[in-house]
C-alpha positions in Angstrom: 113.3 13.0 108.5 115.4 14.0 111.1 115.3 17.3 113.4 117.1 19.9 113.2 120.0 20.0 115.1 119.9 23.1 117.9 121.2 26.2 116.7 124.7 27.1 117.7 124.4 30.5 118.3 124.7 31.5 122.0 121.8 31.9 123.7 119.8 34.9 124.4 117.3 36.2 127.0 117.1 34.4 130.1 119.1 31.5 129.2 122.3 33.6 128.7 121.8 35.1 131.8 122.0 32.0 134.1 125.0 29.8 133.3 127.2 27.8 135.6 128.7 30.4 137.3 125.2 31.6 138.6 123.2 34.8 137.4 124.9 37.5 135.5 124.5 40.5 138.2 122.3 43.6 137.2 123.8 46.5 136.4 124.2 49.0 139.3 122.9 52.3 138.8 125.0 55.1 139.7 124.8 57.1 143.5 126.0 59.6 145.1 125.5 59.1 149.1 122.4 56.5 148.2 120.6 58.8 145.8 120.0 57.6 142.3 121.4 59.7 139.8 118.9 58.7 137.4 116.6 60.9 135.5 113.4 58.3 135.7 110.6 58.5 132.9 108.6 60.3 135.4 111.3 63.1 135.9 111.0 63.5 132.3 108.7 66.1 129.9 107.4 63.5 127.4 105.0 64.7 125.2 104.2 68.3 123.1 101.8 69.4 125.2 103.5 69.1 128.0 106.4 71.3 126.7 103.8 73.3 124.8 102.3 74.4 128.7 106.1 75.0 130.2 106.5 77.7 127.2 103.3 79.4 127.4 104.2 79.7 131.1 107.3 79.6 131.9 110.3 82.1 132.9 113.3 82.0 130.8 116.6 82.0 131.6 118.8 82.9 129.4 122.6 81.9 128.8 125.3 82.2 126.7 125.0 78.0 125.3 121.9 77.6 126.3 117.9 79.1 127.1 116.2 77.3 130.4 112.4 77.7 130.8 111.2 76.9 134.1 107.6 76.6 135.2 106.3 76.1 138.7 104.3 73.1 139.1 103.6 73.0 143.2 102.9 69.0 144.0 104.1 67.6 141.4 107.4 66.0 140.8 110.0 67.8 139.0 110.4 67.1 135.5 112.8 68.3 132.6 112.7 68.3 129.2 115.8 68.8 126.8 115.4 70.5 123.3 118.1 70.9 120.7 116.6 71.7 117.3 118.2 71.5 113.9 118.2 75.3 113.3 119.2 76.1 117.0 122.2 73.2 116.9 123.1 72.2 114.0 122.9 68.7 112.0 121.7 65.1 114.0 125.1 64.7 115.4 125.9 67.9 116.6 122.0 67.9 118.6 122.4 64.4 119.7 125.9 65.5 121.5 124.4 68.7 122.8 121.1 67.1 124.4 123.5 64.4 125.7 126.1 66.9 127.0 123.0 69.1 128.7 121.3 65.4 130.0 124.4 64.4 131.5 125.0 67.5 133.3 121.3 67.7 135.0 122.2 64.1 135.6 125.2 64.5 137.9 123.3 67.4 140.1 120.0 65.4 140.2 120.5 64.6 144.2 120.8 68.7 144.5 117.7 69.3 142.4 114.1 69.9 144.6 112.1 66.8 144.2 109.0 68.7 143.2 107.8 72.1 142.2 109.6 72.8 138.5 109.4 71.4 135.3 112.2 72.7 133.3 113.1 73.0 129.3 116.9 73.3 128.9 116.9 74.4 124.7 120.4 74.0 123.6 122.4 76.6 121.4 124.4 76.2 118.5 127.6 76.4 121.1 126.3 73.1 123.5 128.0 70.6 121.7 131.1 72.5 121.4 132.0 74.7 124.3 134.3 72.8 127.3 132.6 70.7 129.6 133.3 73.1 132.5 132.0 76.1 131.3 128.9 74.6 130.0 128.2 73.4 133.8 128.8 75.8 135.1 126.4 78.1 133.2 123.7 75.8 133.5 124.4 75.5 137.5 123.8 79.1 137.2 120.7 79.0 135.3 119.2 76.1 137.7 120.2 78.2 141.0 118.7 81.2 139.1 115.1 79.5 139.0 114.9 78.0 142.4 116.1 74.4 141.5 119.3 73.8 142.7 120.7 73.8 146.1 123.9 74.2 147.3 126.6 72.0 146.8 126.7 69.3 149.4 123.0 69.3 150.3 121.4 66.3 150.3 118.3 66.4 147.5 115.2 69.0 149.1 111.9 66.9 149.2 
């Protein structure tokens, strides 16, 4: 009996990744001025009793498409967490859209945000997903100034 001749699928894994023309580049993340505009695992709320402690103790901010909880946690690195639940939003697609709206935002002002001292809950309203992209960053620039987070535009990121 004969083997089986090799499958002819392309390859996968590392295989795929060095060819001929040498190794596929990673994927740059983005920057702004050499910070990363990257929320990192650590920079995120992760599990319920985490977010359980930020809304027993925290001080809300409230906004016309959206509610931001902010807790101060001196030392430790700041961290967000992003809530947009099925009676507050909507359906799967209409939360998904919100969170990623609201995510995305917090994303581009990361390198203004304090490095340490907060951990914030931005919990999305049934607007979020809907209202114009200007208005809903502007409101939560508001709400982030409001707490303490956010410096001024053009600040390098306060360690």
């Amino acid at each position: 009996m004969q083997p089986l001749p090799p499958p002819s699928w392309p390859e996968t894994g590392r295989a795929a990744r060095v060819s001929s023309a040498g190794p596929i580049p990673a994927r740059e993340s983005l920057t702004v001025n050499g910070a990363r505009e990257r929320l990192r695992s650590w920079n995120r709320l992760r599990t319920s009793q985490e977010y359980a402690w930020v809304k027993e103790s925290a001080r809300a901010f409230r906004g016309s498409h959206c509610l931001l909880l902010a807790a101060a946690r001196p030392g430790e690195p700041t961290r967000f967490g992003f809530i947009a639940s099925r009676k507050s939003v909507g359906d799967a697609v209409q939360r998904n859209r919100a969170r990623r709206r609201i995510r995305e935002i917090v994303r581009r002002r990361w390198p203004r945000i304090q490095a340490e001292g907060h951990w914030i809950v931005l919990i999305a309203y049934r607007t979020a997903p809907t209202v114009p992209h200007q208005e809903l960053a502007t409101e939560l620039e508001h709400l982030l100034a409001s707490c303490g987070a956010l410096g001024p535009i053009g600040s390098p990121r306060p360690h």
